[in-house]
LOSEVO-489376 format. One line per field, with one value per residue (C-alpha): x, y, z; residue in three letters; residue number from 1; chain. Coordinates in steps of 0.5 Angstrom, whole numbers, plus 2048, in hexadecimal, padded with zeros to 3 digits. Layout:
BEGIN
xx: X|... .
yy: Y|... .
zz: Z|... .
residuo: ALA|... .
num: NUM|... .
cadena: A|... .
This chain:
BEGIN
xx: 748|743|747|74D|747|744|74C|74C|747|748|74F|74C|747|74D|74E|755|755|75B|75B|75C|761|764|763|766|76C|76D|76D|771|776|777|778|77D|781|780|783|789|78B|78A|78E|794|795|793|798|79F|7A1|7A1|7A5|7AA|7AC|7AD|7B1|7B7|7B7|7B3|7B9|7BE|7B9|7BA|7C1|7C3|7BE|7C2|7C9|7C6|7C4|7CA|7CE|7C9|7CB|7D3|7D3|7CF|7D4|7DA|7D7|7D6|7DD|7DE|7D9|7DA|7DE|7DF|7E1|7E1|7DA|7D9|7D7|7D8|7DD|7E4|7E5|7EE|7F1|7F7|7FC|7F9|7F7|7F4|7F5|7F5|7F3|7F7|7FC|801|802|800|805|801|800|7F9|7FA|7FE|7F9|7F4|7F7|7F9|7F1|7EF|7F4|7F8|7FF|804|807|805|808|805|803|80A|80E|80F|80E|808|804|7FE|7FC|802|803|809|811|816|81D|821|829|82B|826|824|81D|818|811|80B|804|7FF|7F7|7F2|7EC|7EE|7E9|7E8|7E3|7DE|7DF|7E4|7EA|7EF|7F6|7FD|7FC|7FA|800|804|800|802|809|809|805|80B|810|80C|810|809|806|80B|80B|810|810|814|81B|81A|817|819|81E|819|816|80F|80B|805|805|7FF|7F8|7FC|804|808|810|815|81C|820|826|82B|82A|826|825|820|81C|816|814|813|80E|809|807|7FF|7FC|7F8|7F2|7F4|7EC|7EB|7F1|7F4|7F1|7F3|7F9|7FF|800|7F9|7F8|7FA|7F5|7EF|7E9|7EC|7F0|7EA|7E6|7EA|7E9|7ED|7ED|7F0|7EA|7E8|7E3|7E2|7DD|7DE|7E3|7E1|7E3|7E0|7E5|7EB|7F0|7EB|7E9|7E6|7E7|7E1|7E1|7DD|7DF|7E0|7DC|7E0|7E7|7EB|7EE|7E7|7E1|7E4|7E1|7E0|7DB|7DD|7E4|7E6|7EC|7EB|7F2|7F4|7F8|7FC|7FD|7F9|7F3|7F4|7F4|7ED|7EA|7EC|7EA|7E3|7E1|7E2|7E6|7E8|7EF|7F5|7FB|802|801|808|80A|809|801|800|7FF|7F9|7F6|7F1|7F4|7EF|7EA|7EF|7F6|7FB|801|807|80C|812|813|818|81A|81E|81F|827|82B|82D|834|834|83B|83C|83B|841|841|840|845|849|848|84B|846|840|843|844|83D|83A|840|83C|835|832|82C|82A|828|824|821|81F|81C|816|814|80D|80A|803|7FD|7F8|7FB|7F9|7FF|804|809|807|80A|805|800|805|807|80E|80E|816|819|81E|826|828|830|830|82E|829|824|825|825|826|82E|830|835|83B|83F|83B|83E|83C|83C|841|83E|83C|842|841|849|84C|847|84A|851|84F|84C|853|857|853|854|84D|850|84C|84C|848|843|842|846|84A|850|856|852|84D|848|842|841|839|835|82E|829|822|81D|815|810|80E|80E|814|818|818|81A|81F|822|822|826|82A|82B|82D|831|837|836|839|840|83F|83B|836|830|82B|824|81E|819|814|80D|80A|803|805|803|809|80F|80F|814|817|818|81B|820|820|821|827|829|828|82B|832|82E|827|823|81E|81C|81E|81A|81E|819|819|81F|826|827|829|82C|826|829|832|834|838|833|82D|830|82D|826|821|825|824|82C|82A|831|835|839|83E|843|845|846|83F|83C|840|83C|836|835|838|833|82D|830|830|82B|830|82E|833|837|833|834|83C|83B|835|83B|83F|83C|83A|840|842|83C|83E|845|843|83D|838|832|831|82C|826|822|81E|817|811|809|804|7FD|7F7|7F1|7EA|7EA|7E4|7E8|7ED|7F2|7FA|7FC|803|804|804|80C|80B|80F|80D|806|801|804|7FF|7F9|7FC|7F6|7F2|7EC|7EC|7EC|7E5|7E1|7DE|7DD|7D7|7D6|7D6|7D5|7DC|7DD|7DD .
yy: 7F7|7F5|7F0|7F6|7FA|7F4|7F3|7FA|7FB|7F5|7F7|7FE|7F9|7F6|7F9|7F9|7F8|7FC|7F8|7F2|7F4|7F7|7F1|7EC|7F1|7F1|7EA|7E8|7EC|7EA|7E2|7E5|7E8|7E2|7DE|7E2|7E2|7DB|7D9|7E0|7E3|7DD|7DA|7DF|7DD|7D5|7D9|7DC|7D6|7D3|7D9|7D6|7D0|7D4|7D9|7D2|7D0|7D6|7D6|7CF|7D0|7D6|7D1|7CC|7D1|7D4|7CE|7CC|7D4|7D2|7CB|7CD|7D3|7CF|7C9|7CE|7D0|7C9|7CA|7D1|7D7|7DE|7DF|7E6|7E8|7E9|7F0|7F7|7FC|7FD|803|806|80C|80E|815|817|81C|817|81B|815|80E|80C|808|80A|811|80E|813|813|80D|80E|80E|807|804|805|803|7FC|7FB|7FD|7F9|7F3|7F2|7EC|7EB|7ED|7EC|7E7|7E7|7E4|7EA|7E5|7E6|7E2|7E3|7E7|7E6|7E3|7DC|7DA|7DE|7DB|7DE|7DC|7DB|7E1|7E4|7E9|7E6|7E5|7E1|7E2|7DE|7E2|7DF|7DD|7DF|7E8|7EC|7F3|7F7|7F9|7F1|7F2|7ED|7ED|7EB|7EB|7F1|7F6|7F4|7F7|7FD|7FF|7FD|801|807|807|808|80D|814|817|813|817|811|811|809|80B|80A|803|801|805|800|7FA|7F7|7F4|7F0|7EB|7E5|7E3|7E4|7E1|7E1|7E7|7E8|7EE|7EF|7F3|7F6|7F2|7ED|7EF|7EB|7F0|7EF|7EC|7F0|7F6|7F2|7F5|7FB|7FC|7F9|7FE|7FC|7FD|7FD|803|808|805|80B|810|815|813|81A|81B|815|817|81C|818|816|80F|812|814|80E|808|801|7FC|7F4|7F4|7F1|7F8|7FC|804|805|80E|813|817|81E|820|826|828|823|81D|81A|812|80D|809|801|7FB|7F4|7F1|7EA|7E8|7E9|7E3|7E2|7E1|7E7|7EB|7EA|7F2|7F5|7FB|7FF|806|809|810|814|81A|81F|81E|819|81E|81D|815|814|819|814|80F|812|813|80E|810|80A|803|803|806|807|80C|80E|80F|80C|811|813|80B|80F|811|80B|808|801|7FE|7FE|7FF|7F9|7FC|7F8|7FB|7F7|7F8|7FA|7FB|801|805|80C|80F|815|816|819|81E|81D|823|828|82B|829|822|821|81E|817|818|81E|817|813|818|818|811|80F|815|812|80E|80B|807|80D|810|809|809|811|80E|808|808|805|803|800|7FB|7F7|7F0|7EF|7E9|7EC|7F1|7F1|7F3|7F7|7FB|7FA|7FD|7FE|7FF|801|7FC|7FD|800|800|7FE|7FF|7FA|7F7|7F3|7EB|7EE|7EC|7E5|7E1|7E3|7E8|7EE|7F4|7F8|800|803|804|80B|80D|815|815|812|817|81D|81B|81A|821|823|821|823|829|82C|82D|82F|837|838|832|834|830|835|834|838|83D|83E|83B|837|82F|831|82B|82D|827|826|822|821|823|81B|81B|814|819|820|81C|817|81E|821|81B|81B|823|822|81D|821|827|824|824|82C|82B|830|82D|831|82E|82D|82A|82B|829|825|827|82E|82F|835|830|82B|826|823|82A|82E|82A|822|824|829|825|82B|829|826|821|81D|81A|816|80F|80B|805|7FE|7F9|7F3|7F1|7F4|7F8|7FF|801|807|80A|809|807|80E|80F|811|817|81B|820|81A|814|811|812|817|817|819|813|810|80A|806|801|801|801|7FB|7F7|7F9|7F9|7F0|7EF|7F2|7EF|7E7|7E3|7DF|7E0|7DE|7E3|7E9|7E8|7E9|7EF|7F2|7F1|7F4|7F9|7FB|7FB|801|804|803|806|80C|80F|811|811|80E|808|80B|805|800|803|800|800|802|800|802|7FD|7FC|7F6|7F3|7F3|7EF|7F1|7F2|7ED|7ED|7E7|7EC|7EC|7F4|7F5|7FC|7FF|7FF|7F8|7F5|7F4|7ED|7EA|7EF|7E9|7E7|7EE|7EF|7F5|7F1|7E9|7E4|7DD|7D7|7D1|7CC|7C8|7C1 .
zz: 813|817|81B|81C|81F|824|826|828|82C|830|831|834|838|83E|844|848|850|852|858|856|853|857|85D|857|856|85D|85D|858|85B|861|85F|85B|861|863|85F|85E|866|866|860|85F|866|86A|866|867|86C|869|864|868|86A|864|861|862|85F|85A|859|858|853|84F|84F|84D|847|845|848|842|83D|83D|83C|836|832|834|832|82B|82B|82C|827|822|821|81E|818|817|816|815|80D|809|807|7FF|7FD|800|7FE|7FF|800|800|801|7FE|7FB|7F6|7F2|7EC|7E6|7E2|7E1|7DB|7DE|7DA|7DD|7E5|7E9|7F0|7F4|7F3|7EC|7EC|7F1|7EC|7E7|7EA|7EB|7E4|7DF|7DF|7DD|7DA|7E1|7E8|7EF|7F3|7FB|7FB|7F9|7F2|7EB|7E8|7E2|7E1|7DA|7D9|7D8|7D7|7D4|7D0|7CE|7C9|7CB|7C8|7CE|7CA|7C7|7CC|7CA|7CF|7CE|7D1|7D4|7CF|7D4|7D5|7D4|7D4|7D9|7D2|7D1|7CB|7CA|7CD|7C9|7C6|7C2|7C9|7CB|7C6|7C5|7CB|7CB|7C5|7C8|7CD|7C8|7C4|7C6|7C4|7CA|7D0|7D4|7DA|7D7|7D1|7D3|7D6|7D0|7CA|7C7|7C7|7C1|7C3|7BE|7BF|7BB|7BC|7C2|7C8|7C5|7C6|7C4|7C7|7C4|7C8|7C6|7CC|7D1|7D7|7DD|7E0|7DB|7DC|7E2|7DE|7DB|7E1|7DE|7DC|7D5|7D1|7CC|7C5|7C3|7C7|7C6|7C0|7BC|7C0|7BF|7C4|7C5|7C8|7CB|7D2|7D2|7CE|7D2|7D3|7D9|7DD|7DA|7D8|7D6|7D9|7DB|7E2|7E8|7E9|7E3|7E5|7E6|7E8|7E9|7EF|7F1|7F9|7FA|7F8|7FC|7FB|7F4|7F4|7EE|7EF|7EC|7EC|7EC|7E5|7E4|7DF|7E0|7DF|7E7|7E9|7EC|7F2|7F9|7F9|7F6|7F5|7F6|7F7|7F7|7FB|7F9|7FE|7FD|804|809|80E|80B|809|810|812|80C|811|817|815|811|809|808|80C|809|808|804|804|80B|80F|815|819|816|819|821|81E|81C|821|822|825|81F|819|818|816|811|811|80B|808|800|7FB|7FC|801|804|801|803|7FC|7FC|7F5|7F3|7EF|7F4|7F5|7FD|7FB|7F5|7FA|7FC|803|804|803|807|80C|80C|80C|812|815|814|819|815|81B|81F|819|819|820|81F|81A|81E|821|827|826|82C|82C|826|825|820|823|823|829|831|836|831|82D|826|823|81C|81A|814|811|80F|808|809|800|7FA|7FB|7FF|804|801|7FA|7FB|7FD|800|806|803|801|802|809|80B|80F|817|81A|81C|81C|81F|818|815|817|817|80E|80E|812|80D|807|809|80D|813|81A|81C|821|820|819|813|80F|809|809|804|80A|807|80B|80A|808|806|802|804|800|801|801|805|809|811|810|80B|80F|816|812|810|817|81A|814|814|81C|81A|816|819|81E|819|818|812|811|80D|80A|809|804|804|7FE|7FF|7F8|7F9|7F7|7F0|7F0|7F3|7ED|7F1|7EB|7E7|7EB|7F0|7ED|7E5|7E8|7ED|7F2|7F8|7FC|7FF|7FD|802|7FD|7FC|7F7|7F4|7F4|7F1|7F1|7EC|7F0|7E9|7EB|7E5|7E4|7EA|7EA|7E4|7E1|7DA|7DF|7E2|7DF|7DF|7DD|7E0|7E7|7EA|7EE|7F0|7EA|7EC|7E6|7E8|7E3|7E7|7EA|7E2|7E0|7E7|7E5|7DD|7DE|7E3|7E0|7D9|7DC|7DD|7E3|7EA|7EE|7E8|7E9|7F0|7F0|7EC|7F0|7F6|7F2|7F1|7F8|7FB|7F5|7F8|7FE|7FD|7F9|7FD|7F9|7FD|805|805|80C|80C|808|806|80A|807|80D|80B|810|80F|813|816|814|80D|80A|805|807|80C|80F|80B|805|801|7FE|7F8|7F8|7FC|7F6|7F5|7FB|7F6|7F5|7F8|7F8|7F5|7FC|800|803|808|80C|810|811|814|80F|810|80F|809|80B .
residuo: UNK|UNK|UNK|UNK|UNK|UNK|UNK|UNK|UNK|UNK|UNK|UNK|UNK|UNK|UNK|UNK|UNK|UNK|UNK|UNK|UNK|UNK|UNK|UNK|UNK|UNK|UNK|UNK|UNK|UNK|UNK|UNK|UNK|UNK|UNK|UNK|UNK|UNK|UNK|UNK|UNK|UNK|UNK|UNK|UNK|UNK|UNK|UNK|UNK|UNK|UNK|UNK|UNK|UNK|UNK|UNK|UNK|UNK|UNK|UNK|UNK|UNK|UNK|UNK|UNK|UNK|UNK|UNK|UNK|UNK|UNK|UNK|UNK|UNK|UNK|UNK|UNK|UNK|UNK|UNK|UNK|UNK|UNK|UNK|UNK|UNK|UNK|UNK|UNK|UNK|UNK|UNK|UNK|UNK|UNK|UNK|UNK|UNK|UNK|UNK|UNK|UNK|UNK|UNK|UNK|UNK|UNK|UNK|UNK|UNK|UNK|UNK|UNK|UNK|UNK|UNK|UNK|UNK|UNK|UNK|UNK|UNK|UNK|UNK|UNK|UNK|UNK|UNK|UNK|UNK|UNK|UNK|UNK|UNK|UNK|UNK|UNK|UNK|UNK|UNK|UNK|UNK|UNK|UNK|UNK|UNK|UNK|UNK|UNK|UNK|UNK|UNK|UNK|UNK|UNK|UNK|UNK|UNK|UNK|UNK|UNK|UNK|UNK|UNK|UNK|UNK|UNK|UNK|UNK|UNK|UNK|UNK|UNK|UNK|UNK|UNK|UNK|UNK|UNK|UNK|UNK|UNK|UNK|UNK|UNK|UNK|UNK|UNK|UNK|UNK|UNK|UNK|UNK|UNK|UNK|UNK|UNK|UNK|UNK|UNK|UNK|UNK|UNK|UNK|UNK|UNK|UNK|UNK|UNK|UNK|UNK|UNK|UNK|UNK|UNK|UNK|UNK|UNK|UNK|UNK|UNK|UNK|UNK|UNK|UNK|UNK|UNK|UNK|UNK|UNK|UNK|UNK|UNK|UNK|UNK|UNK|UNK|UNK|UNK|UNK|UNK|UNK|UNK|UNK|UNK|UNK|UNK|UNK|UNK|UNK|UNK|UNK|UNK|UNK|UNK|UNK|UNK|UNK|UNK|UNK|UNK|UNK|UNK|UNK|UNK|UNK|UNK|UNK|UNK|UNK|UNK|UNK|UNK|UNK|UNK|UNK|UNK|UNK|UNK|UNK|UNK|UNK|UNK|UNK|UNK|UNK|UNK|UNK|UNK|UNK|UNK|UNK|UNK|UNK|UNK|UNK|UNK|UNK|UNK|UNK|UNK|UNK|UNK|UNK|UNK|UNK|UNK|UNK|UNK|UNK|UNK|UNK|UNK|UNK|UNK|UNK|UNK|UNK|UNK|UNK|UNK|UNK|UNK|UNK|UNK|UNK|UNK|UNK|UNK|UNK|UNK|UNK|UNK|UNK|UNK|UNK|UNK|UNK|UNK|UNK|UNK|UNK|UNK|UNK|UNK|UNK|UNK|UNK|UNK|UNK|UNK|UNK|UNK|UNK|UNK|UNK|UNK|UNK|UNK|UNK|UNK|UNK|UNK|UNK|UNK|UNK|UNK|UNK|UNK|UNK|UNK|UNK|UNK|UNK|UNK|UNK|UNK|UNK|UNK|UNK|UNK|UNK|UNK|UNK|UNK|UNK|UNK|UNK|UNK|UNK|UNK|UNK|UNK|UNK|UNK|UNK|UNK|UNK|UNK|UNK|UNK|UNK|UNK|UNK|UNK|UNK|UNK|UNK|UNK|UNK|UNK|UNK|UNK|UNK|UNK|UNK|UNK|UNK|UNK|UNK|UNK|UNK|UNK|UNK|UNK|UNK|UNK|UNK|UNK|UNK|UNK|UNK|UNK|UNK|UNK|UNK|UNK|UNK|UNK|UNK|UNK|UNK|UNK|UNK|UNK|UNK|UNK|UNK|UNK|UNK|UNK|UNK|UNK|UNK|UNK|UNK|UNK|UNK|UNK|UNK|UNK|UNK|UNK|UNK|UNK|UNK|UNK|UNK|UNK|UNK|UNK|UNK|UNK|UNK|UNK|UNK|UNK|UNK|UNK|UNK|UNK|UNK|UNK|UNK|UNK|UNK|UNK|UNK|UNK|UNK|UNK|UNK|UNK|UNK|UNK|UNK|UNK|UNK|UNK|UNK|UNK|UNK|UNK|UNK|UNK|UNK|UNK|UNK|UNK|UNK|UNK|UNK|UNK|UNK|UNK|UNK|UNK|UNK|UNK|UNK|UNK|UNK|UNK|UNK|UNK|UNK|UNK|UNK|UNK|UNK|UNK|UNK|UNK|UNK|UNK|UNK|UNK|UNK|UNK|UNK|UNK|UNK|UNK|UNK|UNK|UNK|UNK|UNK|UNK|UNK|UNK|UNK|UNK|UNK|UNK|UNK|UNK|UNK|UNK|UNK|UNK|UNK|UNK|UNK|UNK|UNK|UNK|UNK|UNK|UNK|UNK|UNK|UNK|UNK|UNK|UNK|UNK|UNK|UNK|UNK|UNK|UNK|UNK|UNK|UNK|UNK|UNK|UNK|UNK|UNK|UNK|UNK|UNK|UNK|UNK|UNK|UNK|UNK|UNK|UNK|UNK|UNK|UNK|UNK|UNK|UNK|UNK|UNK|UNK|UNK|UNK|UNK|UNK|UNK .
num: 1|2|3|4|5|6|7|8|9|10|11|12|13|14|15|16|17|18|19|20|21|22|23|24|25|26|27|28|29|30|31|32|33|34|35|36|37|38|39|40|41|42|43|44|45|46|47|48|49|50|51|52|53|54|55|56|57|58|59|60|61|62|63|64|65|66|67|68|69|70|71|72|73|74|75|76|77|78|79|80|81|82|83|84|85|86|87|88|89|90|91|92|93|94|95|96|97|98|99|100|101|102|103|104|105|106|107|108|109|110|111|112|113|114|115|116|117|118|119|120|121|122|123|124|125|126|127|128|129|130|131|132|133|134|135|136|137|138|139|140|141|142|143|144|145|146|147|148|149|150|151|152|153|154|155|156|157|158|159|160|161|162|163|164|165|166|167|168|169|170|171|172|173|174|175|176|177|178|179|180|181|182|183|184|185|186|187|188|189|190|191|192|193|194|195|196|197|198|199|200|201|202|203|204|205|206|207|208|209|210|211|212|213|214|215|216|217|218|219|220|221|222|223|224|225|226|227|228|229|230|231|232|233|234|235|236|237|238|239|240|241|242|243|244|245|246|247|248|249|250|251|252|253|254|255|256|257|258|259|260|261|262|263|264|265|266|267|268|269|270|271|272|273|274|275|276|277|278|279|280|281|282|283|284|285|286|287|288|289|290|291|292|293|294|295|296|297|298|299|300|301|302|303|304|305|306|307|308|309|310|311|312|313|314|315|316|317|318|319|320|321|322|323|324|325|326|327|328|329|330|331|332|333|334|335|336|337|338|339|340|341|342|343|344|345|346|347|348|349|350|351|352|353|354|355|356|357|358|359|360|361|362|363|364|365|366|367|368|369|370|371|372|373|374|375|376|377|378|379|380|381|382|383|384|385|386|387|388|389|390|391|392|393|394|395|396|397|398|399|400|401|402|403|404|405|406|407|408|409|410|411|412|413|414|415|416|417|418|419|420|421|422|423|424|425|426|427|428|429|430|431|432|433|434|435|436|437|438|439|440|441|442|443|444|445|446|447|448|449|450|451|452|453|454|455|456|457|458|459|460|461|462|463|464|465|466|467|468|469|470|471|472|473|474|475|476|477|478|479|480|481|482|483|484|485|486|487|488|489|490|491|492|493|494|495|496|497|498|499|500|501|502|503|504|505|506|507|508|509|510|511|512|513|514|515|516|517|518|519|520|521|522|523|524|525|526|527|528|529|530|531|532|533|534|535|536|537|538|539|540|541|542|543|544|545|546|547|548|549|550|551|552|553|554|555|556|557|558|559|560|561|562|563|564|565|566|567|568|569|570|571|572|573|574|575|576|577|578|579|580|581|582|583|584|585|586|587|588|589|590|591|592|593|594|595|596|597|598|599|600|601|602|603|604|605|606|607|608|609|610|611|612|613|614 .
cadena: A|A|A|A|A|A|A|A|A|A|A|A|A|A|A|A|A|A|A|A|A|A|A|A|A|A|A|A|A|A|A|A|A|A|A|A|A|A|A|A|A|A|A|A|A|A|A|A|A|A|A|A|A|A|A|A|A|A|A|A|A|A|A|A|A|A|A|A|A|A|A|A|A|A|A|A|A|A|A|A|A|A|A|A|A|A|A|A|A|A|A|A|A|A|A|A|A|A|A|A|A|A|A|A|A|A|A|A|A|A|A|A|A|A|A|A|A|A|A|A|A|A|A|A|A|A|A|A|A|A|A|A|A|A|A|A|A|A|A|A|A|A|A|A|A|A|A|A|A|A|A|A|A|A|A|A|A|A|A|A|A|A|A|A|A|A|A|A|A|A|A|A|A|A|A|A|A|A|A|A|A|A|A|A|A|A|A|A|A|A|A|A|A|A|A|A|A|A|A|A|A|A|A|A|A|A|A|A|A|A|A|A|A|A|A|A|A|A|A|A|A|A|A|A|A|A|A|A|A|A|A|A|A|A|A|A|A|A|A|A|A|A|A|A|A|A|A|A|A|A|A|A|A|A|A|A|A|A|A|A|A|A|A|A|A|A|A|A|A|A|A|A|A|A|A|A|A|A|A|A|A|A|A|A|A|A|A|A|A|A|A|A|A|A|A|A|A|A|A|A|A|A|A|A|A|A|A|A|A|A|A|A|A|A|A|A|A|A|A|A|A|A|A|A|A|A|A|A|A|A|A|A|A|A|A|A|A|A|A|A|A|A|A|A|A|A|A|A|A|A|A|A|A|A|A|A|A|A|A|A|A|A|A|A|A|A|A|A|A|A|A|A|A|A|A|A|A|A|A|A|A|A|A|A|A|A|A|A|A|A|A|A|A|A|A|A|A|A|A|A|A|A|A|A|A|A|A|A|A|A|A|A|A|A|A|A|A|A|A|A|A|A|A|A|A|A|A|A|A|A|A|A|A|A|A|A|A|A|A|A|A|A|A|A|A|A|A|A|A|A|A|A|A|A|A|A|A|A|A|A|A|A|A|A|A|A|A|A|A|A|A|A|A|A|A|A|A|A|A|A|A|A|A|A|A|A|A|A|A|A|A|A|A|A|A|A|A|A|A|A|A|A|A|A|A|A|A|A|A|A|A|A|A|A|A|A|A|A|A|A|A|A|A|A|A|A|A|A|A|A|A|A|A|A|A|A|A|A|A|A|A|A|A|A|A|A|A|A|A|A|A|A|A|A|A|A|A|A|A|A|A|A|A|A|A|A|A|A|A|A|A|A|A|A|A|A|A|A|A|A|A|A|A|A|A|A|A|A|A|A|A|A|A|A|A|A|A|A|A|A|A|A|A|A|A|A|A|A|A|A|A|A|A|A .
């Protein structure tokens, strides 16, 4: 303390002279102005002389790093590349609504795509448009062609870690059988015996031949453990369907209800799932009640992909940003002519109107020009998406060889000479008979923007002929419409505009053979020719190619012939995708839409920098 104390006091001690401060201050500064002008200013001018070759210095250092950052750049490309990023989620847009996630009563697109992410089957289709196995292994037929024997995989699992095995296979093919179930499935499968010999071997006893068989090996496999108990009557009501267990890539994760017109299965990746763990995290089908709203999904960024849109909904879509693959299906768009209708009981009355329809035309209405497309087939920027013929039964490329059977050319002169002559003349630009009836056609069809202008040209078309044409078109998406009940079952129409699912095998014995045209088949037509019958009960009796393909010939040139419908044009499958994305690609064979998950494994949201594999 006493040291602190003598500290102090000597502080307080110093004196300060301010001016000699002051005169140091003075000093000190003026050395400084001093050496600034001897050294800066004085030199600016040495500097200005200089800058020239200062500034080229600059600029080829800058020359030489650039050259540096392109060649590294360039170098680069040799050991890197951009490849799908892991993780993310894919988020997809389709029809709905989803009221159920059993596969068994899918009806909607939604609906059916949920339920190819979420459980396997016995066969699939492949990017190929082929026919693989999926827990199949391998199919034997005996020589009768009437016992199948199917080896399934060892290694399937369910998404709660169960099993799977023969004995899931033949639960529900049985559950499908069982009337209690009320499966729409029931009439392909209700004469079909299944049994499981043992985990991974299955028999099927069919009734009779049936070359298309292993192609309805596609449908979903259910897990005995979990339903098994369950009475079949409420099965379609259980919690099963809004919480289901499956085996496919995709486990659900939730079912999500935004609004009224947007619901959302939610799923995560299965780890264990036999084919390998998808690229995705997570996927999400967001189901729409419309097409309208689809594309407002994509525009503001809900999803980053897009299915069931038509062609027309395409000129909304920013191309600069999202691709867009347009690939045919197996299905195709029919004027299906209602054989008992009291004005087309007459076969000269049909083929007046298939001489009098130009498909041509119709195709041409629906084709779409989009801009700023990268795809390679494009001109100047501008891309074309065109809708493919349908003059058969068929697809194209289901039948082979040099003579299948051709449809008459648009000759609208021919066409009013047959109505002329059946007694339907002009009178005054409309066609009447001799009792002073009107030629009056009731057209029907369904709410879709390629349905209603196909309709329009088609309506244009014949009304050029005199013919008065009354239309209706039902919106599906009207719970009070009930499409089926009301206008498919009673087949209330003249004339239907609808599309009919072709598949994979030429098989359309659902849709022309005469046992089929009543309120629960598919022969919307009301067609019976015994002629017709005969052709297709041998084809989908043989085995034979070449042997189906004379009788499916022979078939079509009967139906050609008789005119039971009018083929528009082959369906085609618009898919909306973010670039950044990778799924669908242009390569991709569709059996069907939904069918675009064959390599749903490999589809990604998003792109990074990897280095080569050397």
């Amino acid at each position: 303390m006493a040291d602190d104390k003598r500290g102090w006091q000597q502080l307080q001690k110093l004196k300060f002279d301010r001016k000699k401060i002051s005169k140091r201050v003075k000093k000190a500064e003026g050395a400084t102005m001093r050496h600034a002008h001897k050294f800066i200013v004085g030199r600016l001018d040495n500097m200005r002389d200089v800058r020239r070759h200062i500034l080229g210095w600059l600029m080829l250092v800058g020359v030489l790093i650039a050259i540096v950052a392109i060649q590294l750049m360039w170098f680069q490309q040799s050991y890197k590349m951009t490849a799908a990023a892991t993780g993310g989620t894919y988020a997809e847009a389709s029809l709905g609504p989803i009221e159920t996630l059993n596969p068994l009563y899918a009806a909607s697109n939604a609906e059916i795509a949920s339920s190819h992410l979420l459980f396997s089957s016995l066969y699939t289709y492949d990017e190929s448009g082929n026919l693989r196995g999926d827990l199949a292994e391998s199919i034997e037929m005996d020589d009768s062609g009437t016992l199948y024997t199917v080896k399934i995989r060892s290694d399937a699992q369910w998404h709660d870690g169960r099993k799977l095995n023969a004995n899931d296979i033949a639960f529900t093919v049985n559950l499908i059988k069982n009337p209690s179930a009320r499966t729409p499935l029931r009439n392909s499968w209700r004469d079909v015996m299944v049994k499981a010999i043992d985990d991974t071997t299955l028999q099927f006893q069919l009734p009779a031949s049936y070359a298309a068989f292993s192609h309805a090996l596609t449908f979903a496999v259910l897990p005995e453990h979990v339903l098994g108990n369950i009475e079949p009557s409420t099965i379609r009501e259980n919690v099963f369907s809004r919480a289901p267990v499956g085996s496919g890539p995709f486990s659900f994760r939730l079912l999500q209800t935004v609004s009224v017109k947007h619901r959302v299965a939610q799923m995560t990746a299965f780890e264990n799932y036999y084919r390998g763990i998808p690229r995705i995290n997570r996927f999400e089908v967001h189901a729409y009640s419309d097409r309208e709203e689809i594309v407002k999904a994509v525009k503001t960024g809900q999803v980053n992909a897009a299915a069931d849109l038509s062609t027309g909904n395409l000129t909304q879509i920013d191309t600069k940003n999202y691709k867009v693959v347009s690939r045919p299906v197996n299905a195709g768009v029919y004027a299906l002519l209602n054989v008992d209708s009291p004005v087309l009981k007459d076969k000269a009355v049909r083929q007046a109107l298939q001489l009098a329809t130009d498909s041509a035309v119709i195709r041409k209405g629906l084709e779409v020009k989009l801009p700023h497309s990268d795809h390679p087939n494009a001109q100047s920027g501008i891309r074309t998406l065109k809708k493919p013929a349908l003059d058969l039964p068929f697809v194209n490329g289901q039948l082979s060889g040099t003579d299948i059977p051709v449809r008459p050319n648009f000759d609208i002169v021919r066409a009013g000479e047959l109505l002329d002559s059946t007694g339907w003349r002009l009178a005054g630009g409309i066609r009447k008979n001799d009792a002073g009836q009107v030629l009056t056609l009731n057209v029907a069809t369904t709410k879709n923007a390629d349905y209603e202008k196909s309709l329009e040209i088609l309506v244009g078309q014949w009304r050029q002929l005199g013919i008065t044409i009354n239309t209706n078109v039902v919106d599906t998406n009207d719970p009070s419409s009930n499409f089926a009940q009301y206008v498919l079952r009673p087949r209330s129409y003249d004339v239907l505009l609808y599309e009919l699912e072709i598949g994979a095998d030429p098989d359309v014995y659902a849709y022309w053979y005469s046992s089929q045209a009543n309120e629960n088949g598919k022969n919307f037509s009301n067609y019976k020719s015994a002629t017709a019958d005969a052709a297709l009960a041998s084809a989908r009796s043989r085995i034979e190619t070449d042997l189906r393909n004379v009788k499916y010939k022979a078939f079509a040139k009967q139906w050609i012939d008789d005119v039971p419908a009018i083929g528009l044009y082959q369906s085609v499958a618009e898919y909306v995708a973010s670039k950044k994305a990778q799924g669908v690609d242009e390569n991709t064979n569709l059996i069907s839409s939904n069918d675009r998950y064959a390599n749903v494994l490999y589809w990604s949201v998003n792109q990074e920098s990897v280095y080569k594999t050397p």
